[in-house]
Structure formats: structure tokens, C-alpha cells
C-alpha positions in Angstrom: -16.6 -42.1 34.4 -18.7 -44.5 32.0 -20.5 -41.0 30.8 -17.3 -39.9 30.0 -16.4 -43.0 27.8 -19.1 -42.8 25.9 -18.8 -39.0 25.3 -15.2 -40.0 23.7 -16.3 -42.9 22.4 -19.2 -40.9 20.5 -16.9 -38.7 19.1 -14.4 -41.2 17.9 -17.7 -42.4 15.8 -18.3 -39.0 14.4 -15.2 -38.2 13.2 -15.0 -41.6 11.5 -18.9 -41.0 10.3 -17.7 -37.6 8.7 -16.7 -35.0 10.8 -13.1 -34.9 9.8 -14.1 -35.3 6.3 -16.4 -32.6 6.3 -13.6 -30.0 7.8 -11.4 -31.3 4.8 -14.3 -30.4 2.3 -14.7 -26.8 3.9 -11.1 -26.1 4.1 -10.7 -27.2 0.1 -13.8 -24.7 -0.8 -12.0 -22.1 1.1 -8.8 -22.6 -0.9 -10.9 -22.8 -4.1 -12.3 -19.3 -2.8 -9.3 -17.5 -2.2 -8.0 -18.9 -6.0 -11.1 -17.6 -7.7 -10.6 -13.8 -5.8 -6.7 -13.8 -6.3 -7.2 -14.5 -9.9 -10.2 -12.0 -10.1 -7.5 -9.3 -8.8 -5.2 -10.9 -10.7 -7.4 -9.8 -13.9 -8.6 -6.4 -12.7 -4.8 -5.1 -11.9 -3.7 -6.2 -15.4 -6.5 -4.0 -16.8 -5.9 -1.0 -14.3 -2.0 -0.8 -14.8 -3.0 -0.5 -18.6 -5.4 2.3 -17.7 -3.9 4.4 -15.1 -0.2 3.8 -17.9 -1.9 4.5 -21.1 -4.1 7.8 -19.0 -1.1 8.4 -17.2 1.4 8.7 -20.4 -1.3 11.0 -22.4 -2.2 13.1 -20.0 1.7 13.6 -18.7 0.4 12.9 -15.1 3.4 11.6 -12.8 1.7 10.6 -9.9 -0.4 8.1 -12.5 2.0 6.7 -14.0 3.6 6.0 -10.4 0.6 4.5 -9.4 0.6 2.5 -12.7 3.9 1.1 -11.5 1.5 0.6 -8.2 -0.7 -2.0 -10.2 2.2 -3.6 -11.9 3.6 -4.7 -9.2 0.1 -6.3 -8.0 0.0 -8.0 -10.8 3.2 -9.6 -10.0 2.8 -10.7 -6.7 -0.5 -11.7 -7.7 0.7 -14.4 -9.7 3.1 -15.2 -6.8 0.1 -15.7 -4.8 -1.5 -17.9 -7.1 1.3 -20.4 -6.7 1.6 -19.9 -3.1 -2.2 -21.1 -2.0 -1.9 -24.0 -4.7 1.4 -25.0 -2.7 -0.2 -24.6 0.7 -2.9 -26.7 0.1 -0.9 -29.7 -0.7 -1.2 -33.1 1.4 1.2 -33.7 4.0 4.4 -35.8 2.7 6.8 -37.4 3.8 9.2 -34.6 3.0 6.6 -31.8 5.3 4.9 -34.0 7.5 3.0 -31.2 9.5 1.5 -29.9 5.9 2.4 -26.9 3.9 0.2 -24.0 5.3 3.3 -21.8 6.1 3.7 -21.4 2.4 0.9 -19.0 2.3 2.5 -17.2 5.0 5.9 -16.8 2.9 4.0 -15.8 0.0 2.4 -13.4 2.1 5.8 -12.1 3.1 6.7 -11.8 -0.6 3.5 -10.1 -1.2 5.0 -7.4 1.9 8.4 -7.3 0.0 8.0 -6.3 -3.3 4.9 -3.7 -1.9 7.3 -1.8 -0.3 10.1 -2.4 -2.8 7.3 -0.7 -4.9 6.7 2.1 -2.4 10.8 2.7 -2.7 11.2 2.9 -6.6 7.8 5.3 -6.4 9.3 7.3 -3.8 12.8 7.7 -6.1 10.6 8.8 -9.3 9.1 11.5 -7.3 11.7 12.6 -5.4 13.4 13.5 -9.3 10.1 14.7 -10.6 9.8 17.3 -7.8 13.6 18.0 -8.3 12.8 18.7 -12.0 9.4 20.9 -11.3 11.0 22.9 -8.6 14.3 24.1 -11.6 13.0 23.8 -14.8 8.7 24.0 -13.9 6.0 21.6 -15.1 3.0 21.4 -16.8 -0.5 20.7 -15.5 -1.9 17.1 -16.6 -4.9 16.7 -18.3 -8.5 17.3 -16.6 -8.8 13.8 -18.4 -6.3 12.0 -15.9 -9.3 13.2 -12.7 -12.0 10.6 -14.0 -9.5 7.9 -14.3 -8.2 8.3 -10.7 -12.0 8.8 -9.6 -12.8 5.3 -11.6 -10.0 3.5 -10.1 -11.0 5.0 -6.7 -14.7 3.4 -6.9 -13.3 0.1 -7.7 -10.9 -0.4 -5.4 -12.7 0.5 -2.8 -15.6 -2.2 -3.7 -12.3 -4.8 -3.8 -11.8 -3.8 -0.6 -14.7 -4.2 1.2 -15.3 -7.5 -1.3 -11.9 -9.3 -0.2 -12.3 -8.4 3.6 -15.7 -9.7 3.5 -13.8 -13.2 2.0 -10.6 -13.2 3.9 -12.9 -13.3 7.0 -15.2 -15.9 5.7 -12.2 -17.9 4.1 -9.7 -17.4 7.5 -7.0 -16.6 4.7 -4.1 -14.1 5.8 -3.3 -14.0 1.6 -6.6 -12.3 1.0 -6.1 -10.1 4.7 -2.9 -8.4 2.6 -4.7 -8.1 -0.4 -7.4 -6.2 1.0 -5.2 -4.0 3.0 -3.1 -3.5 -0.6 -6.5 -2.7 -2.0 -7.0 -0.2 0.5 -3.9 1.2 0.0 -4.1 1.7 -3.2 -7.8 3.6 -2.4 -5.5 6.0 -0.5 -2.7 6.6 -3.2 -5.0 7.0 -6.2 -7.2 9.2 -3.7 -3.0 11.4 -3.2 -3.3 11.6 -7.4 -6.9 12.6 -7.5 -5.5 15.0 -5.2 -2.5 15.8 -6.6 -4.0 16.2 -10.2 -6.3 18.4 -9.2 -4.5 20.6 -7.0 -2.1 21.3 -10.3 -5.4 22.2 -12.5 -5.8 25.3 -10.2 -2.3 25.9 -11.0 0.1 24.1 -8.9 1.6 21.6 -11.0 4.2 20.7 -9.0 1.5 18.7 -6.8 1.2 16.4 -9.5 4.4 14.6 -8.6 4.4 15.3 -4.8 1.4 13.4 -5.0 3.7 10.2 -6.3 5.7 11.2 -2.8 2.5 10.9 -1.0 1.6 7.3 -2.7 5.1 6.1 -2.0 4.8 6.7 1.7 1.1 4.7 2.1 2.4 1.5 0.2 5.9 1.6 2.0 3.8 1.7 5.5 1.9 -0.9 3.8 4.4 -3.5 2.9 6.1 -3.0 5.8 3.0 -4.2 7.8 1.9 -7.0 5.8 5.8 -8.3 6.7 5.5 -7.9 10.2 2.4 -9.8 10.3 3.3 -12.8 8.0 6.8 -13.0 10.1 4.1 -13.8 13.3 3.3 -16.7 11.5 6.3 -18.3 11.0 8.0 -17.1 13.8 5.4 -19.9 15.9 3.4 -16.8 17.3 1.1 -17.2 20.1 -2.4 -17.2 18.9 -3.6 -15.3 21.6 -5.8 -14.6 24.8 -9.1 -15.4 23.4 -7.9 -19.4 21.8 -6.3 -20.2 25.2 -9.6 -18.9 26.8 -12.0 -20.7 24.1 -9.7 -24.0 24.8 -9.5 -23.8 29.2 -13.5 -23.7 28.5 -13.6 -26.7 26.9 -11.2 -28.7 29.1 -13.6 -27.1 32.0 -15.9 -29.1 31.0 -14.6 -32.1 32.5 -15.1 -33.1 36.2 -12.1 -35.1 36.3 -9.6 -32.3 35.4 -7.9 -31.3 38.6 -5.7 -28.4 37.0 -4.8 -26.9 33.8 -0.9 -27.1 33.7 -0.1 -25.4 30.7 -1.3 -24.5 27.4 0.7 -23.4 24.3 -0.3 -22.2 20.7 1.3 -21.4 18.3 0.0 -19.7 14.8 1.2 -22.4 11.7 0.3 -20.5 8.8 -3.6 -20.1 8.7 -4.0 -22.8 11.6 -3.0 -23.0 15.1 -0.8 -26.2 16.9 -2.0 -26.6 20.5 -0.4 -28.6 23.2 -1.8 -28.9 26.7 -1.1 -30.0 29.9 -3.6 -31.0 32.9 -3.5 -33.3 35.9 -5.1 -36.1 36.7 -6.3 -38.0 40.0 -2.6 -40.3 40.7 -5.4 -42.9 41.4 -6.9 -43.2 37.7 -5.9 -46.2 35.4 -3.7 -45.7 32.3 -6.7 -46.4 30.7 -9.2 -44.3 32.3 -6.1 -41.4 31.9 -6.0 -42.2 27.8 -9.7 -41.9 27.9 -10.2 -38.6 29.3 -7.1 -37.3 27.7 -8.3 -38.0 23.8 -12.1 -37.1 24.8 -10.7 -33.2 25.6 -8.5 -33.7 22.5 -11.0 -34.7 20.4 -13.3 -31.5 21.6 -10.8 -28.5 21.0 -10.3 -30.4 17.6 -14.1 -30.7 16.9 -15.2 -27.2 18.0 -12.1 -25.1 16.9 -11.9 -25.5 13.4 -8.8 -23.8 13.1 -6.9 -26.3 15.6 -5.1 -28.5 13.0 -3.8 -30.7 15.9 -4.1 -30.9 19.6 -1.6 -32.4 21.8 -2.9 -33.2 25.7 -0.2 -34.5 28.1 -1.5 -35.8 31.5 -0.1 -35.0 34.5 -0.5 -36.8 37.8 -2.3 -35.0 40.4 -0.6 -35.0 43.9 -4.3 -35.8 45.7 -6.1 -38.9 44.6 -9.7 -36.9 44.4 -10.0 -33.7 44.1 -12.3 -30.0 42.8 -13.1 -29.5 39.4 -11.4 -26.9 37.5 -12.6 -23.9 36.6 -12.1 -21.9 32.6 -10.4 -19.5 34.1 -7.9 -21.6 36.4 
């Protein structure tokens, strides 16, 4: 037992020597992170909506100009974005005690929104455009309109890997959606490529059905960037492998006759835990407090994205008893 006071009392003396600070300093250069890439995107959609529009209108492609519209709307819920992660990495209040991480996630249901709003209004333009071509005919874009879609390909598809590459390292569900938007928008400009050149061999009415084709693949994915962030606010489980990551810590200790219950639940980009175990009836209030903020202190210190453990002790119904096991 004394081992086990000093283990909590040690970590009590880290996290006042710096621990806790230095998980505040690593969360605030992951915020700064996901600002610089969001306003990076922010940039490069702004300059590709002018491309693929200006190509688009001289060349009399359709399915550019629809994915001109695509980039458009990035660049407005990219600007949403902006002021979402500035408002969820705002202090706790008095007003939002627990913090304000779900913000991000309600951005990132915006974000879902107006993509498939997007994917709606495309879907409507073609649906005309192919009406028109099929009565009255159309005419072939310019060969011109291939090397923009090819351009536009080759850079979105090094945003994609880029922004996965950060989301992971930044544990941001903003940058998540934005790479799968960047993906998306690999496969639609990949439809006009398509679509452009199909109507160069004399097929023009593939120029439009292409826009059809882009429409579906950002529909499917707004709608699954909404289903996601609704997990988040919805107090979704965090899964299998946290519960089995936290029952390993709490393993740990000797004194731990069972592992009543434990509950996650997904709060924004961090996870709420509360657990239950038993105790020996025997033990002291003391010696109970002890062990209690010892396993709470743990899950804390080696999950980083725990932003708060509860641990509520149970008394066992034997005074001594087996240690339990992770998997228990």
C-alpha cells in the first residue's frame, strides 16, 4: 500500500512540475496546425474556383464550371472552419464549463451541410445541361479545359495525402473532413477529365453527365462527414480499443478487485471517461481516495486524449481478494 502512495503521490508532483502544462502546450500547437492548413486550403480553393471558372467559362465546359461551384463552396466553409477551431480552443467559462471542443464538431457538421447542399445544386445544373444536349445538341469543350482538370487533379491529390498526414498527427476531425473533401474533389475533377475528354472523341453530351457524376461523389461525401460529426455530439462511445487501453491501466493495480463499469463518450476531439471498480469493504476512506486518484491520474497521464477521468469506488463484498485482470 505505501508503494502505492508514493506512485500517486509522484504523479501529483509531475503534473504540478509540468505534465499538465506540457499537454496544454501540445494541444495549442495542434490548434495552431490545423489554422495554418485550413487557411493554406483556404488560399488554394480561392485560386482554383478562379481557374476551373475562368477555364470552365472559355472553354464552354459544364462539368468545370460545376466543379468550380465545387471549390466555391470550399471556400466558404473554409472560412467557417476558421472560426470554428478559433472557437473550440477557447478556455473553459463559466458559461461552458466542460470547454468548447464540440464547436469543432458543429463546424464539421456545417462543413457536411453545405458539401452536399453543393452536391444538390450540381446535381440540378446537370440534370438541365443533359436535358438541353439530349433536344437541342452540344458542343465539345476546348482540348484546353483537359490540362486544367489534370492540374487540379495533381494538387488535390498532394492536399490529400498532406491533410491526412496532419489530421492524424493533429487528432483533428476538421482536417479528417477536409481531407476526405480533398479526395472527393480528386474523384469529381477526375468525372470532368473524363467527361471532357470523352466529348473530344465526339460525345459532347459527356461533358455534362460528367457534372452528374461529380454531384453524386460530393453528395455521398457530405452526407458522411454529417454522420460522423453527429457521433460526436450525440456522446458516442469511443470504442473497443479506449475501454481496452483504460481496463489495462486500472490492471495495473493489486488492490482492484473488479472493474464495474466503464463509459466513454467522444466530446468533440476528446473523450470523457467515468469508471467504476471495487474495493476491499475493509480499506480506509483514505487509503480508497488514494488508489482511486492514483488510476485517475494514469488514464489522464497516458491517454492524451482523456480530457477528464471520473473513478467511482465501489465496495467489494470480500474484505481481500484476487487481482483483476485487463480483460475482466
Amino acid at each position: 500500500m505505501d508503494k502505492l502512495w508514493r506512485k500517486s503521490i509522484h504523479n501529483k508532483a509531475s503534473a504540478k512540475s509540468g505534465v499538465g502544462q506540457t499537454e496544454l502546450l501540445c494541444r495549442e500547437t495542434a490548434r495552431r496546425g490545423v489554422l495554418r492548413i485550413t487557411f493554406l486550403t483556404l488560399l488554394s480553393n480561392i485560386a482554383l474556383t478562379a481557374l476551373k471558372g475562368v477555364a470552365g467559362l472559355l472553354a464552354g465546359s459544364a462539368a468545370l464550371l460545376s466543379d468550380a461551384v465545387n471549390s466555391a463552396a470550399d471556400v466558404f466553409y473554409g472560412i467557417i472552419v476558421l472560426l470554428g477551431v478559433r472557437l473550440a480552443g477557447r478556455e473553459a467559462d463559466e458559461k461552458h464549463p466542460y470547454g468548447y471542443e464540440r464547436f469543432e464538431s458543429l463546424v464539421t457538421m456545417l462543413l457536411g451541410a453545405v458539401v452536399t447542399l453543393t452536391g444538390a445544386f450540381i446535381a440540378f445544373d446537370g440534370v438541365q445541361k443533359v436535358w438541353q444536349g439530349a433536344n437541342y445538341g452540344l458542343e465539345a469543350p476546348h482540348p484546353a479545359a483537359l490540362w486544367v482538370a489534370a492540374i487540379v487533379i495533381a494538387f488535390k491529390i498532394f492536399m490529400t495525402l498532406f491533410t491526412r498526414n496532419r489530421a492524424k498527427r493533429y487528432q483533428s476531425d476538421v482536417l479528417a473532413a477536409a481531407a476526405a473533401d480533398h479526395w472527393s474533389d480528386v474523384l469529381a475533377t477526375s468525372a470532368v477529365f473524363i467527361g471532357i475528354a470523352t466529348a473530344q472523341l465526339g460525345m459532347p453530351i459527356m461533358d455534362p453527365i460528367a457534372s452528374l457524376i461529380i454531384a453524386a461523389i460530393i453528395i455521398k461525401t457530405g452526407i458522411s462527414i454529417i454522420i460522423g460529426a453527429a457521433g460526436q455530439v450525440t456522446d458516442k462511445s469511443a470504442g473497443i480499443d479506449v475501454e481496452l487501453k483504460i481496463r489495462a491501466i486500472i490492471a495495473q493495480y493489486d488492490q482492484v478487485a473488479s472493474i464495474d463499469k466503464i463509459l466513454t463518450r467522444i466530446f468533440g476531439d476528446r473523450i470523457y471517461v467515468d469508471v467504476e471498480i471495487s474495493l476491499p469493504r475493509d480499506y480506509t476512506l483514505d487509503e480508497a481516495h488514494k488508489i482511486g486518484t492514483a488510476i485517475h491520474d494514469d488514464i489522464e497521464d497516458q491517454m492524451s486524449q482523456v480530457k477528464h477521468c471520473m473513478v467511482h469506488i465501489n465496495p467489494s463484498k470480500v474484505a481481500d481478494t484476487a487481482p483483476v485482470s485487463a480483460t475482466e
